[in-house]
C-alpha positions as CSV (number, residue, x, y, z in Angstrom):
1,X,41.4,50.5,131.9
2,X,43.0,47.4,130.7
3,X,46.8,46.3,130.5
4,X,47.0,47.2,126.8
5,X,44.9,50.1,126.7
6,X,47.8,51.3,129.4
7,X,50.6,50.0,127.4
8,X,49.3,52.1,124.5
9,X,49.2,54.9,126.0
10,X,52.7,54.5,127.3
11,X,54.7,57.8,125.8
12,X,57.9,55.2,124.6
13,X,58.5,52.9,121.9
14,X,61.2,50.4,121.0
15,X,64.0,50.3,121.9
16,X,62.8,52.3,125.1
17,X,59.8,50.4,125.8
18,X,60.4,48.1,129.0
19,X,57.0,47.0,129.4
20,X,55.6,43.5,127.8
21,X,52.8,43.3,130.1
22,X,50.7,44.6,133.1
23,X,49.7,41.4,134.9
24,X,48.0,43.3,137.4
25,X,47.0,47.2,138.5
26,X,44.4,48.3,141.1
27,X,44.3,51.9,142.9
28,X,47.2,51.1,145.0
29,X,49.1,48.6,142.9
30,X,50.4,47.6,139.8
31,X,53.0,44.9,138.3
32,X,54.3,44.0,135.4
33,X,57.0,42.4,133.3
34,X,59.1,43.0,130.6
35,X,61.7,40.8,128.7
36,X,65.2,42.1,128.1
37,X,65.8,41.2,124.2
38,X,69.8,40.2,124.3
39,X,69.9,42.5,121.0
40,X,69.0,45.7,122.6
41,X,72.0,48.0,121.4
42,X,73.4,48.8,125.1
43,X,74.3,45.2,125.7
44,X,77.1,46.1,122.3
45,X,79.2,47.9,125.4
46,X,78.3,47.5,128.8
47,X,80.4,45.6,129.3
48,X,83.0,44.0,126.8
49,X,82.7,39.9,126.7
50,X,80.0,39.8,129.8
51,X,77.0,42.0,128.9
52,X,74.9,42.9,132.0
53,X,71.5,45.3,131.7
54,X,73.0,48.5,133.0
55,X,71.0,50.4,136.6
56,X,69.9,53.2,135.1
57,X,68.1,50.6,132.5
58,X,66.9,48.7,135.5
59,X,65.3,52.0,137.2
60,X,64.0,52.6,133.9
61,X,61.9,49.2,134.0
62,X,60.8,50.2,137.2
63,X,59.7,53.6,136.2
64,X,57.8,52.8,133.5
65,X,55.6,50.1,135.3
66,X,55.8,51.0,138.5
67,X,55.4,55.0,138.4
68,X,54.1,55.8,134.4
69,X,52.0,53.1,134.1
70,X,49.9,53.2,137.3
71,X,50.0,56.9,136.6
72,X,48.1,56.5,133.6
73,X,45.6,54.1,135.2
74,X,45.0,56.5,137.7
75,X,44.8,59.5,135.6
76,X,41.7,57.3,133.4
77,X,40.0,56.9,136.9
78,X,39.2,60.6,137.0
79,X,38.2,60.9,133.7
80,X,41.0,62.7,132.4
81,X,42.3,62.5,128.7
82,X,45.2,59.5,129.2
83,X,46.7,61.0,125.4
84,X,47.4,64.4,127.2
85,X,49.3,63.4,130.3
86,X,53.1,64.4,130.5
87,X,55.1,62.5,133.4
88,X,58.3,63.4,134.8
89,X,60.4,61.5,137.0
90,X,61.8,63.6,140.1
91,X,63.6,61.1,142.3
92,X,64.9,57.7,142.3
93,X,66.5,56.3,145.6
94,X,67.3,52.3,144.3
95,X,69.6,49.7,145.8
96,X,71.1,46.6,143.8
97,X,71.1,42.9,144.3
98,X,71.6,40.9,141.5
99,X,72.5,41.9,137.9
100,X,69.8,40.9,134.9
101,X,71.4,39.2,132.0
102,X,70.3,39.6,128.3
103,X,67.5,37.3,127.5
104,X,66.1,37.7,131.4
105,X,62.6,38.3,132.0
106,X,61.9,40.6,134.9
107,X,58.9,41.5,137.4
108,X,57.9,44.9,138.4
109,X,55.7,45.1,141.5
110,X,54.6,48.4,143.2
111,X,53.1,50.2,145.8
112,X,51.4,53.7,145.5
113,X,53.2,55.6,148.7
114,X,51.3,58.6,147.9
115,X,49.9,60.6,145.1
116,X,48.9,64.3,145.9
117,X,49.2,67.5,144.4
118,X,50.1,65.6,140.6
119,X,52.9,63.6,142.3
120,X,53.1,60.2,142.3
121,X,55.2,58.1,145.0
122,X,55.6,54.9,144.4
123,X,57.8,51.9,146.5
124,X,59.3,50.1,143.6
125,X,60.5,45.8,143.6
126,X,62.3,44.2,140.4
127,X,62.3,40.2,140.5
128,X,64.1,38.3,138.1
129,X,62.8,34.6,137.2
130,X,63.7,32.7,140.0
131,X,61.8,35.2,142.1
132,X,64.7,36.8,143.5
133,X,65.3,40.0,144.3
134,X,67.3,42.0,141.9
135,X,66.6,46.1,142.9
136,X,64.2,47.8,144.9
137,X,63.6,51.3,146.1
138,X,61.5,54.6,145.6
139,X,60.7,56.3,142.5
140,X,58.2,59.8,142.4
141,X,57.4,61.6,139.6
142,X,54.4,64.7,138.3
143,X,51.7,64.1,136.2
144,X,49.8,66.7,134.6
145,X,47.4,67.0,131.8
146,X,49.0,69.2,128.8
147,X,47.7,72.7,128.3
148,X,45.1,73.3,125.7
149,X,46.9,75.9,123.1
């Protein structure tokens, strides 16, 4: 499957799409980037006079590259229909380094732990562009394949 055909299929759209690009996926791997745009409408508030991209936007990021996106490539592999999966997160465990500024480009690199029984397991890393390292933790989540009705 290639990076856009998994972009595509990604179940968000703006202005909750945090994935530009994949640059690179394999069975165990994935990474990618994103951009964040210094209009997005969360930067209005958090906080006043000194925007910063808020966590839960970060883990967001990460989720959606790291967990949802090598989901999808590895739900293709098995010759599943990619337009019928539903993913849920189920836990996040993510520590914080450096805070990402509107206008920063970040990269997403991760590391399948473990998938079994439709869970996904991923060890997550968020880079900004100086390659430093701005979050990084775990993220799991199910996949399944919607019920025909």
């Amino acid at each position: 499957m290639e990076a856009q055909t998994i972009i595509a299929h990604l179940p968000y759209s703006y202005p909750f799409l945090f994935v530009d690009e994949v640059l690179s996926v394999d069975d165990d791997s994935i990474s990618g980037a994103y951009t964040f745009d210094k209009d997005l409408p969360f930067y209005e508030g958090h906080f006043k006079n000194q925007p910063v991209t808020p966590g839960v936007i970060l883990i967001e990021c990460m989720a959606q590259i790291g967990l949802v996106s090598l989901g999808i490539f590895m739900v293709s592999k098995q010759n599943l229909n990619v337009e019928d999966l539903q993913i849920a997160m189920t836990s996040t465990a993510v520590d914080f380094f450096k805070p990402v500024l509107p206008g920063e480009k970040v990269r997403v690199k991760s590391k399948k732990v473990y998938f079994r029984f439709n869970k996904l397991k991923c060890q997550v890393e968020m880079y900004n562009g100086n390659e430093e390292l701005v979050c990084r933790g775990t993220i799991a989540g199910m996949m399944k394949i919607k019920d025909e009705e």
